[in-house]
C-alpha positions in Angstrom: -72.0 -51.7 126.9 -68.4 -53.9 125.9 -66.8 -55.9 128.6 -64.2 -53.5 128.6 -66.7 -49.9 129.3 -68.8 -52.2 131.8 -65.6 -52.6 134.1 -64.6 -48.7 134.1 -68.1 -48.2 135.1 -68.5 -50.9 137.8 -64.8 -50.0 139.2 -65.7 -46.5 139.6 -69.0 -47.3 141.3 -68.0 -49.7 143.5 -65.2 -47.3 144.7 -67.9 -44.8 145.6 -69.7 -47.2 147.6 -67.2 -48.3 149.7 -66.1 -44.7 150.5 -69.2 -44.0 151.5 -69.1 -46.6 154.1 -67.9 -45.8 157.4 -65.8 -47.2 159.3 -67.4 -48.6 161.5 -70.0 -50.6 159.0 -66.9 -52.0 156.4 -66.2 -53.7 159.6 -69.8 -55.0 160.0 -70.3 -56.0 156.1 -69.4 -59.7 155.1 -68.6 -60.3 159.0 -70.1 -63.7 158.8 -71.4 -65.8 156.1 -75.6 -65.7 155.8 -77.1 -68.9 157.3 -78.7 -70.2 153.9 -75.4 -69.9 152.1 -74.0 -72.3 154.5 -75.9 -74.5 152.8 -73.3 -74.8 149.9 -70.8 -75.4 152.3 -70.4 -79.0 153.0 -68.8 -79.4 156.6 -65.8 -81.3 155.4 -65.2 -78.6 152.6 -61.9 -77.2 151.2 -62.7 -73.2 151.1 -61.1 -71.0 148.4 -61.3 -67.6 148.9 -59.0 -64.1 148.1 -57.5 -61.1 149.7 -59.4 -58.5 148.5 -58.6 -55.5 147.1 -59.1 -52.0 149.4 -62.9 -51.8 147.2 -63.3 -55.7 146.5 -66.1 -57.0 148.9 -64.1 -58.2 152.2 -63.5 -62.1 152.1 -61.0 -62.4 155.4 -63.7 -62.3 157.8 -65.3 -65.3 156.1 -61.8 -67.1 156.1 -61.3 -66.4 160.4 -64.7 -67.5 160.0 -64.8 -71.0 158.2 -61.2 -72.0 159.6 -62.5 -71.1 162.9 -64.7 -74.3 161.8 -62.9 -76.3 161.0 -62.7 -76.3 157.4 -59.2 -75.8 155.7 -58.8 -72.7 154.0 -57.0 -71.6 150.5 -55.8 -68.4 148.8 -54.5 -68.2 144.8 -51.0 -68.4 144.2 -49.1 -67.7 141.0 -45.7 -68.9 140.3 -45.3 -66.6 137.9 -47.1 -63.4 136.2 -47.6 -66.1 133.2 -48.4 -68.9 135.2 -51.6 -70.5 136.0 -53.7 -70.1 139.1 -53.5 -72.7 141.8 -54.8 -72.7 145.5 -52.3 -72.9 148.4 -53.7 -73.7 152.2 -53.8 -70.3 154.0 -53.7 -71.4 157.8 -53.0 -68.2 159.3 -56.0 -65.4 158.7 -56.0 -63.5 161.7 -51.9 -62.7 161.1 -51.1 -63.2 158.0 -47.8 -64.5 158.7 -48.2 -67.4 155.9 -47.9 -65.0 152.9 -45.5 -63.2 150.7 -46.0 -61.4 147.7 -46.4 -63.0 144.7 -45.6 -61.9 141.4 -48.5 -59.5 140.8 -48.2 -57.4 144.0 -50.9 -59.5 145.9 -50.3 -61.7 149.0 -50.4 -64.9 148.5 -49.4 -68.7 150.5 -45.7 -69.1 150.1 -44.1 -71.3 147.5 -43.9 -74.5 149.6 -47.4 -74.0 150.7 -49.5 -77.3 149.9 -51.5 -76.9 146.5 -55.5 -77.6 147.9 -58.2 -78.0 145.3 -61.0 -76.0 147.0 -64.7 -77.7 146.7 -66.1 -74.0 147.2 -64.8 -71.1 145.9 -65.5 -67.2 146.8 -64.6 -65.4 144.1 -64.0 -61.6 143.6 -66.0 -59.6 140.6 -66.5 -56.3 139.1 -70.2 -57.1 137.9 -72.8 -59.7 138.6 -75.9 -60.9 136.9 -79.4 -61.8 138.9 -78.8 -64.8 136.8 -75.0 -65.8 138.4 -72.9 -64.8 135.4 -69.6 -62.8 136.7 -67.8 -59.6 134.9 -64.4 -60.2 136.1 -61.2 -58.6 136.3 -60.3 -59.6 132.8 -57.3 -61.7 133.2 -59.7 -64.9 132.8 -57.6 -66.8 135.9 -60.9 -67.9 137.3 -62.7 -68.5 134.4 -60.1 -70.9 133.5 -59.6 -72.6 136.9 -63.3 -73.1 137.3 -63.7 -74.7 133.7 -60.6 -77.4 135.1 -62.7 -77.8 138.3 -66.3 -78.3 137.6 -67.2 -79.9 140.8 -66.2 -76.1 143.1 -68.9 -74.4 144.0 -68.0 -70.9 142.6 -69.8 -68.5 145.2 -69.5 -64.3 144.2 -69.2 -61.4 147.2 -70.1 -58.4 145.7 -71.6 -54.6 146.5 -75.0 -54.2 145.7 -74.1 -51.3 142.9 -72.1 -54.5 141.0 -75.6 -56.0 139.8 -75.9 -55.7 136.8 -78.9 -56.2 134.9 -77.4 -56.7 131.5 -74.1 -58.1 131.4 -72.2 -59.4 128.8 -70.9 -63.3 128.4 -69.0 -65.3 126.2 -68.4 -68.6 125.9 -65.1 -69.2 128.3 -67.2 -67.2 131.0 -68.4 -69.4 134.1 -71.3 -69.1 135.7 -71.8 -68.5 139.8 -74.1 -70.6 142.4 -74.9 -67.9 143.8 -73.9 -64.4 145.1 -74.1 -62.8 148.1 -74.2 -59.0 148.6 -74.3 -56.8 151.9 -78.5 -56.6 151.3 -79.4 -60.3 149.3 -78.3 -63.6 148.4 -78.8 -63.9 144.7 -79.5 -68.2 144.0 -78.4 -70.7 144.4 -78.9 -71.0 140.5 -78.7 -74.2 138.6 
């Protein structure tokens, strides 16, 4: 299956998941990062991490959770639709009251928010291999940031229905330390 027919499948699948969740457990989910992935997180860290999508695994418990110790916390920004992606310091995740809307629709740090180069990096997907190679959105924003930062630690939250056992890479794509799902972690891989 093409890049392209793999992400109309995962989308759709991933929205069924999540609507069959109650309540009650999409609160639960992704609360609080697993004790063996804190591992990749050294204490003086810089955390990246996104505002995710109503079907995107939840990443703003993990930021309350990680700025609650101590470690600064950043979302991407865009200048512009055509712009590249940068990290701004998020410093408010319980209110929110640090963000605007960028130029895509999405929240995001306010212009004169500091730029922070994050040393670890949760990143959104549509599809994830048991191996740590990521199907995502298309747009190749964190393809291309990764490839400029080699030294981030590029950790994936996903649904379990995102694994994928065949999946698709090309040369630009970069590969996850690991990923972490509401059942597993998956790595770290090398």
């Amino acid at each position: 299956m093409d890049k392209q027919s793999l992400r109309k499948h995962l989308r759709a699948a991933r929205r069924d998941q999540v609507a069959a969740l109650p309540d009650s457990m999409r609160a639960l989910v992704f609360h609080r990062p697993p004790a063996p992935l804190l591992e990749l997180v050294p204490e003086d860290a810089v955390v990246g991490l996104y505002r995710a999508n109503p079907f995107e695994a939840p990443a703003a418990s993990y930021a309350k959770f990680f700025l609650d110790r101590g470690h600064e916390i950043a979302l991407p920004r865009f200048a512009s639709r055509n712009a590249a992606m940068e990290f701004a310091r998020f410093s408010d995740p319980y209110d929110e009251e640090d963000l605007e809307v960028g130029p895509f629709g999405l929240l995001q740090p306010f212009a004169d928010a500091p730029v922070l180069i994050p040393d670890v990096l949760f990143v959104p997907l549509i599809g994830f291999s048991g191996s740590g190679n990521r199907l995502g959105q298309g747009g190749g924003h964190y393809d291309r940031w990764l490839a400029d930062h080699p030294e981030a630690t590029p950790i994936g939250l996903a649904w379990d229905c995102q694994l994928v056992e065949d999946l698709p890479t090309e040369d630009h794509d970069q590969p996850l330390r690991a990923v972490v799902t509401p059942t597993r972690i998956y790595g770290p891989f090398a």
